[in-house]
C-alpha positions as CSV (number, residue, x, y, z in Angstrom):
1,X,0.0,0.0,0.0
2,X,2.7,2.7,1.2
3,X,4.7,1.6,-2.6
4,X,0.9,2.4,-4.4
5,X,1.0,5.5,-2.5
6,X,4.7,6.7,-3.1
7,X,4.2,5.7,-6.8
8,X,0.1,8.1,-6.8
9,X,2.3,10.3,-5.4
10,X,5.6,10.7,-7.6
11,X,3.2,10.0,-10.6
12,X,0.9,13.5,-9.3
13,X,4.2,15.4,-8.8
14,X,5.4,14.5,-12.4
15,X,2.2,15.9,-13.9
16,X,2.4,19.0,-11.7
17,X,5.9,19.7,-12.9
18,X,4.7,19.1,-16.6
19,X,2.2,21.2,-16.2
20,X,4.2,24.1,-14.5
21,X,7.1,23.5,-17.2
22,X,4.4,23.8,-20.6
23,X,1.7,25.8,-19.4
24,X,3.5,28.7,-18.9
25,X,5.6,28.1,-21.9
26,X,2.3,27.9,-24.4
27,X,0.7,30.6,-22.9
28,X,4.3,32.9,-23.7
29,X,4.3,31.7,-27.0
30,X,0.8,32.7,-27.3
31,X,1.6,36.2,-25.8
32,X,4.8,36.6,-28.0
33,X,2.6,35.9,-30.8
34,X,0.0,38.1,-30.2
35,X,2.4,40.7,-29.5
36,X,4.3,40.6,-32.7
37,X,1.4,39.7,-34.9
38,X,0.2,43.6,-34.6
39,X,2.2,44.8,-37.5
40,X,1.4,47.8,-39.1
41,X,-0.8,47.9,-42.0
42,X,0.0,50.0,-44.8
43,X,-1.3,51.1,-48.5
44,X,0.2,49.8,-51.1
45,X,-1.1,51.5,-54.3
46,X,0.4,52.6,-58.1
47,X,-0.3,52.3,-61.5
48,X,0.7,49.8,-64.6
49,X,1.6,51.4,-67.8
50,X,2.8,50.7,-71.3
51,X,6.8,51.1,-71.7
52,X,6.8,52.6,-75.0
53,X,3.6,54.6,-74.9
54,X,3.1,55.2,-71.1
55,X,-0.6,54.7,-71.6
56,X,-2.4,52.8,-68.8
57,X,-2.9,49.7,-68.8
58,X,-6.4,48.1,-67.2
59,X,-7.4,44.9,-65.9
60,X,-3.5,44.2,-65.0
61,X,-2.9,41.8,-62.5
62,X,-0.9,42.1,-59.2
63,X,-0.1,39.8,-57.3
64,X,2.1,38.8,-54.0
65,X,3.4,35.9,-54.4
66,X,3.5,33.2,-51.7
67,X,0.1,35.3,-50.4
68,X,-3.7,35.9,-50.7
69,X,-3.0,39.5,-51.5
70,X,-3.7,40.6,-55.2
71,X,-5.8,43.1,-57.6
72,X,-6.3,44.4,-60.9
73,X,-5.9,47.8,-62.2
74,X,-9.2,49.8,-63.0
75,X,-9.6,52.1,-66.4
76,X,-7.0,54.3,-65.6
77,X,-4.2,51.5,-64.9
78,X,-4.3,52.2,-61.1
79,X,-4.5,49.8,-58.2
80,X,-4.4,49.7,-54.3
81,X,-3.9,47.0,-51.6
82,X,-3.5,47.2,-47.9
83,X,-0.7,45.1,-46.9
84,X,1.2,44.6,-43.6
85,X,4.5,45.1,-42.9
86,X,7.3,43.1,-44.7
87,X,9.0,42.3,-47.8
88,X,7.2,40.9,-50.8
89,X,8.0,40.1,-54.6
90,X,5.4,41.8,-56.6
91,X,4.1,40.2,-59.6
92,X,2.2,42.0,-62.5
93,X,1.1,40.9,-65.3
94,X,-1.1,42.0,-68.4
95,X,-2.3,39.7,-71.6
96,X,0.3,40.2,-74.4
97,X,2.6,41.9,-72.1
98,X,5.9,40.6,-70.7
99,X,5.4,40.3,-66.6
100,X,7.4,42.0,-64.0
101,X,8.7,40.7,-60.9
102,X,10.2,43.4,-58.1
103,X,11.2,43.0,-54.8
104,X,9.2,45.7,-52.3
105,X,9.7,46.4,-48.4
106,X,6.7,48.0,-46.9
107,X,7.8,49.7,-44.0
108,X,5.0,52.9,-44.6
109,X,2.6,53.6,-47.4
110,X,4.5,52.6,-50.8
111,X,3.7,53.8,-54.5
112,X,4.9,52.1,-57.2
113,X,5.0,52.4,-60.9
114,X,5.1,49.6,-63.3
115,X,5.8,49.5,-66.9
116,X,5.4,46.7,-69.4
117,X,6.5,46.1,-72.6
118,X,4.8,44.6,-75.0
119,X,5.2,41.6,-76.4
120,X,4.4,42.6,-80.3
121,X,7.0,45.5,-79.8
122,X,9.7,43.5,-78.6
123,X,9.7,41.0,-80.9
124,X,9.4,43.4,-83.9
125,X,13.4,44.0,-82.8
126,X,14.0,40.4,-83.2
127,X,12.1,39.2,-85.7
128,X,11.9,40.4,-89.8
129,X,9.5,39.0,-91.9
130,X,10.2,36.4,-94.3
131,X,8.9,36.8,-97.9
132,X,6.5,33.9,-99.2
133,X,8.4,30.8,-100.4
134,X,8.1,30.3,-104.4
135,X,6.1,27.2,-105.6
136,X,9.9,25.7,-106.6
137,X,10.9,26.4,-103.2
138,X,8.0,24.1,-101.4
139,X,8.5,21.1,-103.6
140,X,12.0,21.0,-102.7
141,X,11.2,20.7,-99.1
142,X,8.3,18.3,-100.2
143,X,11.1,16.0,-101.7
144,X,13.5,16.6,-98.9
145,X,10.5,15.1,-95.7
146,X,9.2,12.3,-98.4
147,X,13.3,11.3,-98.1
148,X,12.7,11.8,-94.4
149,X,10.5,8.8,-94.1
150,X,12.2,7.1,-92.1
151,X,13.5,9.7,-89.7
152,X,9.8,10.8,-89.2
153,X,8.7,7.2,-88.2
154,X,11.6,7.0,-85.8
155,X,10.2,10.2,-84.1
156,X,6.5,8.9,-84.1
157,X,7.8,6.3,-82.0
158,X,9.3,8.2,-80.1
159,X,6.7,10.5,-79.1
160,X,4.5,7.2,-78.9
161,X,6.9,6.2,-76.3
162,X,6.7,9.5,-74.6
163,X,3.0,9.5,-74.0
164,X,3.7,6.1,-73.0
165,X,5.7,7.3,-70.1
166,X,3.8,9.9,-69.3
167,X,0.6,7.6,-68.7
168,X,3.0,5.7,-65.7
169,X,1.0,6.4,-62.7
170,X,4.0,5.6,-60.4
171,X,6.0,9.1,-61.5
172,X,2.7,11.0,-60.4
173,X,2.6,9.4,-57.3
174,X,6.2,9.9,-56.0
175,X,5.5,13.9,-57.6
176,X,2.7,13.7,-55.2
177,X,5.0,12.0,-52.2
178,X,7.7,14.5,-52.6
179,X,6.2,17.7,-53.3
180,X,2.1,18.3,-53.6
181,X,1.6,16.1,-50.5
182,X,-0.7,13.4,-50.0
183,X,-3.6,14.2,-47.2
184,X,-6.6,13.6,-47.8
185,X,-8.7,16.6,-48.4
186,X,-6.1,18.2,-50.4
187,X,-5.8,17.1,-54.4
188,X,-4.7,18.6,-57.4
189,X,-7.6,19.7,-59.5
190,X,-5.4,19.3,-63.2
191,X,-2.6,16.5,-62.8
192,X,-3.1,15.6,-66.1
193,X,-1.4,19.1,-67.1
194,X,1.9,17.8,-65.8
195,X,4.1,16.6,-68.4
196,X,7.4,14.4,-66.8
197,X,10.8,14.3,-69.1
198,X,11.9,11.3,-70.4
199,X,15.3,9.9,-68.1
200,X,17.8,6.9,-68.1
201,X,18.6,7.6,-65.0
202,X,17.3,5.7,-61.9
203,X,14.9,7.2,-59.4
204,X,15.0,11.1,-61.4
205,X,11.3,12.8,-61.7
206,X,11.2,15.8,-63.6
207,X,9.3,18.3,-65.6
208,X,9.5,18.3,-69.0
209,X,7.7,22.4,-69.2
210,X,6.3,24.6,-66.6
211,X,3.2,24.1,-66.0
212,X,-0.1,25.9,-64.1
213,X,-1.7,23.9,-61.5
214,X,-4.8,24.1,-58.9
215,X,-5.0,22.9,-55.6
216,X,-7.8,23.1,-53.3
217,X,-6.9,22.0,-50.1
218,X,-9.6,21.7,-47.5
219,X,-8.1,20.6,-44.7
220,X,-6.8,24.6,-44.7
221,X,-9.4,26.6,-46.3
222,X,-7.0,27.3,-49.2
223,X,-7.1,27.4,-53.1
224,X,-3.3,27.5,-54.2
225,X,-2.4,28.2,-57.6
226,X,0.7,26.9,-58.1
227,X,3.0,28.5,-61.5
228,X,5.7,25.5,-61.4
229,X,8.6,26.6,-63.8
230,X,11.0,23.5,-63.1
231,X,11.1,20.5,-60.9
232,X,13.7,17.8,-60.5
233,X,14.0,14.7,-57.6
234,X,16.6,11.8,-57.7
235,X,16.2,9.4,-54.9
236,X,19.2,8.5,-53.3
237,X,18.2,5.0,-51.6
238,X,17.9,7.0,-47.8
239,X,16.9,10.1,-49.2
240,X,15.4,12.1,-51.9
241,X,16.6,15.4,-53.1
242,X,14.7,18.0,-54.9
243,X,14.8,20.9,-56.4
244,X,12.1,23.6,-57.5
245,X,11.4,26.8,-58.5
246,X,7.7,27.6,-58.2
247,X,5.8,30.7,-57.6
248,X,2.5,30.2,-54.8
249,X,-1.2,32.3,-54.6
250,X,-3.1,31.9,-51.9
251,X,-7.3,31.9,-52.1
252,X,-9.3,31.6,-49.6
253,X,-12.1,28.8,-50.1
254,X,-15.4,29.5,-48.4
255,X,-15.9,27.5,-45.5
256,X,-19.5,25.7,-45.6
257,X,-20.3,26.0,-42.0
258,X,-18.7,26.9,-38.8
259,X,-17.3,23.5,-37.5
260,X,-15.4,23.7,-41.0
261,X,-14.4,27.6,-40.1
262,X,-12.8,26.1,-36.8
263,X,-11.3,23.1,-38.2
264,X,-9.5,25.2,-40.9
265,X,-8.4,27.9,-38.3
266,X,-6.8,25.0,-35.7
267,X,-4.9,23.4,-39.1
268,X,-3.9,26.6,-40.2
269,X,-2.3,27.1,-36.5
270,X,-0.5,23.8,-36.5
271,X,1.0,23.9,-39.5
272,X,2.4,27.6,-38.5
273,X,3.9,26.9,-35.3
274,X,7.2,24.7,-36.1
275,X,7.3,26.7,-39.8
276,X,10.1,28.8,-40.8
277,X,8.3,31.8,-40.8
278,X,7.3,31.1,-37.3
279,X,10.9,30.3,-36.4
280,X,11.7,34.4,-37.5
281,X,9.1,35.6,-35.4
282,X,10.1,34.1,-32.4
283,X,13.7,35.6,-33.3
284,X,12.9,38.7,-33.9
285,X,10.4,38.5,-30.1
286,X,11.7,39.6,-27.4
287,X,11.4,36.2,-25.4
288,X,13.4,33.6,-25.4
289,X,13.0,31.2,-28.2
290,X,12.6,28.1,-25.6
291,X,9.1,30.0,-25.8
292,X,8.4,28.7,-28.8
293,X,10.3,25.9,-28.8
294,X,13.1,26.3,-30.4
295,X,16.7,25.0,-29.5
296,X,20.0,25.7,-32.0
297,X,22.9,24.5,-32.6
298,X,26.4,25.5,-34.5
299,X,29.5,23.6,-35.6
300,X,31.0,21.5,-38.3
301,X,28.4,19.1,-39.8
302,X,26.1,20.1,-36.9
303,X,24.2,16.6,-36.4
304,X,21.7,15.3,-33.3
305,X,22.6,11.0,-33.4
306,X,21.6,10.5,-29.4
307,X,18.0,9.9,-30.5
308,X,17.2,12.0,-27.6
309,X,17.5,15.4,-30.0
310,X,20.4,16.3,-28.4
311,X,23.7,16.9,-30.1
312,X,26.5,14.2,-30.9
313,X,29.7,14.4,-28.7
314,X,31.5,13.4,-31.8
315,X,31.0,16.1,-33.9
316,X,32.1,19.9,-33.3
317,X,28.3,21.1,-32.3
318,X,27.4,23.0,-29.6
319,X,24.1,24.7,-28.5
320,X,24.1,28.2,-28.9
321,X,22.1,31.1,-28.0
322,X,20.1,33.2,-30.8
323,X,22.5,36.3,-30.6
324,X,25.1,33.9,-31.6
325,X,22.9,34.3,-35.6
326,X,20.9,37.5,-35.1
327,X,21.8,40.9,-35.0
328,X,18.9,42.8,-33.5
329,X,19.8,46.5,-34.9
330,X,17.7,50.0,-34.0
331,X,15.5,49.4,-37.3
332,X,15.9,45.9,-38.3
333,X,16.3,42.2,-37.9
334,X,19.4,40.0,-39.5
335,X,20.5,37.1,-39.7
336,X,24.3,36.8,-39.6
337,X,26.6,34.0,-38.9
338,X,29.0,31.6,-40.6
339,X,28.8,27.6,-41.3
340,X,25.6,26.0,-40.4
341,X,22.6,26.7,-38.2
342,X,20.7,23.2,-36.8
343,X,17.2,24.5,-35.6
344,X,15.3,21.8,-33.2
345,X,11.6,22.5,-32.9
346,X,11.4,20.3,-29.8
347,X,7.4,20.5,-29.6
348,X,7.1,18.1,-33.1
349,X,8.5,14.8,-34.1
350,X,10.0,14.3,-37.4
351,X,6.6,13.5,-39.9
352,X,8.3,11.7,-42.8
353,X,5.2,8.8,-44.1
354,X,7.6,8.4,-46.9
355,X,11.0,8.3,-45.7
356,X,12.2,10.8,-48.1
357,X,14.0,13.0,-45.5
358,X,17.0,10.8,-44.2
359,X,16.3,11.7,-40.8
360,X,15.2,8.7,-39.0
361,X,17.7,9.1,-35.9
362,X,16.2,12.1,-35.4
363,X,13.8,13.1,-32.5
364,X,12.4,16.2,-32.6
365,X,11.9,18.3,-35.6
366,X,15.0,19.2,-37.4
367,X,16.4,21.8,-40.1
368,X,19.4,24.0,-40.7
369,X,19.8,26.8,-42.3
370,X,22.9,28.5,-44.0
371,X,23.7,31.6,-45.3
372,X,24.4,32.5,-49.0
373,X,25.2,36.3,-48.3
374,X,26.7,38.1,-45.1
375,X,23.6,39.0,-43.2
376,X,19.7,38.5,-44.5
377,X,16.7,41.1,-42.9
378,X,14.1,40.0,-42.1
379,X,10.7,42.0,-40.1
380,X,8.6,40.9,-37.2
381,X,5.8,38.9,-38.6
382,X,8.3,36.3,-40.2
383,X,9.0,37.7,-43.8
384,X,12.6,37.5,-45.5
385,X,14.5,40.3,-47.5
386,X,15.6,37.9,-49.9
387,X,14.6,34.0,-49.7
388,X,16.8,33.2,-52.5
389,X,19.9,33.8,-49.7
390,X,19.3,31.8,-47.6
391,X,19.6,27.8,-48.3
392,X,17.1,25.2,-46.2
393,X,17.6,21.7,-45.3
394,X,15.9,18.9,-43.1
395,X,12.2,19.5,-42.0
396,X,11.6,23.0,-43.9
397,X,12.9,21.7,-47.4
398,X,10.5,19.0,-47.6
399,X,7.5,20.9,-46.5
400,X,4.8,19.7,-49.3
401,X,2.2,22.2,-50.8
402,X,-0.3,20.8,-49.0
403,X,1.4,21.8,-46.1
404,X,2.3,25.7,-46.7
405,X,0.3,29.0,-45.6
406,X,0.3,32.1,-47.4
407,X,3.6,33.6,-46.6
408,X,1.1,36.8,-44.6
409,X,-0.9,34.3,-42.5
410,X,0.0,35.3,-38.5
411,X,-2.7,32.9,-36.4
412,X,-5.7,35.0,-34.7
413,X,-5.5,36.4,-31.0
């Protein structure tokens, strides 16, 4: 009886002390969150013109990509958008009009001008016109293909063994595995669009063209649009490594009831907290990241092998303190440092279905992050100067479409 009792008793303490250590450390996070979420809103407004003629231009589109934020310009090519604080890549484009991409930091109300040239124009430069070939001319090239029997049979084939290939359901499924995601609720509305390139090599998938595709994801409310200019995976046995260069927009589906409203608002929430973008705004809080989570680590080939998400004793890898990466100046945020960055988000596990990630001795969520440039800026509600600096591996590299939030989302207080 007195063993029961020790055990009641030790087995009471241990949930008081678990209670004592995360209560207070979700209701900080909540806090610091709340606290940085109240960026400044500002207007972001400016017209589109033509570059030759500087007439307007109506019904352009602009965009933010990676958001939910975007317009079109009325009759006299202007357009406005509130936007909150941050940096953003602006995208505008117009029907038979080359599109524009610029980099914007909103740190008060922002006009902008944007001019477009036009397509027709621009190839005029390049491009003189050919008179009409004679009646002698096209016979000749009529006897030259009807020699070309052969050649053109072999490329039938060829294409016939392309649409072949294209038909193999096993390429779309690891494209779905290693980049749309594969929850349920949350498909690709055109996966017939994707075209994959022909490879000898073992355990490639790529694209053969960019292509335009629609996802509606209702497990987060969201209708992405997804402009995929180039993808390419090679499995490795352990791991799978891909690369991508896509541009995101954000829509927001309409929820048919309120349970749905909830369910999309607590997804939407636990997909942010562990994210990159929540990992910058707990840097650039006030608090100390353990408040959110986070622990981080520097060295040579910075590694956790204890299984406990600790670091290995065999390596050069220490844990360090934030100010060790970011310099907290009067007006801005940066990251600076050398080498590699391992972030631990200690609150998740490591959610690899398919094993793609090569992170099975790991415990708790793991990325790192390097630097391509001295020092990256980067504001309060978790938005980076320039993405393209800044390199990701583990966890954050392998977060699926299905997976992502508009690059503005912040969770409600």
């Amino acid at each position: 009886m007195s063993t029961n009792k020790t055990l009641s008793k030790h087995g009471f303490l241990v949930v008081v002390v678990l209670l004592v250590l995360i209560l207070p450390s979700c209701q900080s996070t909540n806090e610091v969150l709340n606290e940085v979420a109240s960026v400044n809103i500002y207007e972001f407004r400016g017209a589109v013109t033509d570059e030759e003629t500087s007439e307007p231009l109506s019904g352009a589109q602009v965009m933010l990509e990676g958001t939910s934020f975007k317009t079109s310009t009325n009759e006299l090519g202007e357009f406005s958008l509130n936007i909150p604080k941050g940096f953003y890549e602006v995208i505008v484009t117009q029907d038979g009009y080359r599109s524009m991409r610029r980099l914007v930091g909103f740190e008060s109300a922002t006009s902008q001008t944007f001019r477009l040239f036009n397509k027709s124009v621009v190839n005029s430069f390049s491009t003189k016109q050919e008179e009409p070939a004679s009646i002698e001319s096209l016979s000749k090239r009529v006897r030259y293909l009807e020699q070309k029997t052969d050649s053109l049979e072999k490329l039938v084939n060829s294409l016939k063994s392309s649409i072949r290939a294209q038909s193999d359901d096993s390429r779309l499924d690891k494209f779905a595995d290693y980049y749309i995601g594969d929850a349920p609720g949350c498909d690709v509305l055109n996966p017939g669009d994707i075209k994959f390139a022909d490879s000898d090599e073992p355990g490639v998938i790529s694209i053969d063209e960019p292509v335009e595709l629609i996802m509606e994801n209702y497990n987060t409310g969201y209708r992405v649009i997804i402009k995929l200019n180039d993808f390419h995976a090679k499995d490795y046995g352990r791991v799978v490594r891909t690369n991508v260069d896509a541009d995101y927009f954000f829509e927001e589906l309409t929820a048919e009831n309120n349970n749905q409203r909830e369910k999309w608002k607590r997804n939407r929430q636990e997909l942010f907290e562990g994210s990159f973008q929540h990992l910058l705004v707990a840097l650039a809080s006030e608090k100390p990241p353990i408040y959110f989570g986070y622990r981080f680590y520097s060295g040579n080939n910075v590694e956790s092998v204890s299984g406990l998400g600790f670091t290995s004793s065999t390596v050069q890898d220490r844990e360090v303190k934030k100010e060790y990466f970011v310099k907290k100046k009067p007006d801005k945020n940066l990251l600076e440092f050398d080498g590699e960055i391992r972030v631990e988000y200690i609150r998740k596990g490591v959610d690899d279905p398919n094993s793609i990630m090569g992170l099975s001795k790991y415990l708790n969520q793991t990325s790192w992050i390097t630097l391509n440039k001295e020092s990256i800026e980067f504001s309060e509600n978790g938005m980076l100067k320039d993405k393209d600096a800044l390199e990701i591996q583990g966890v954050w590299n392998y977060t699926t479409v299905c997976k992502m939030l508009p690059r503005d989302y912040i969770p409600p207080s």
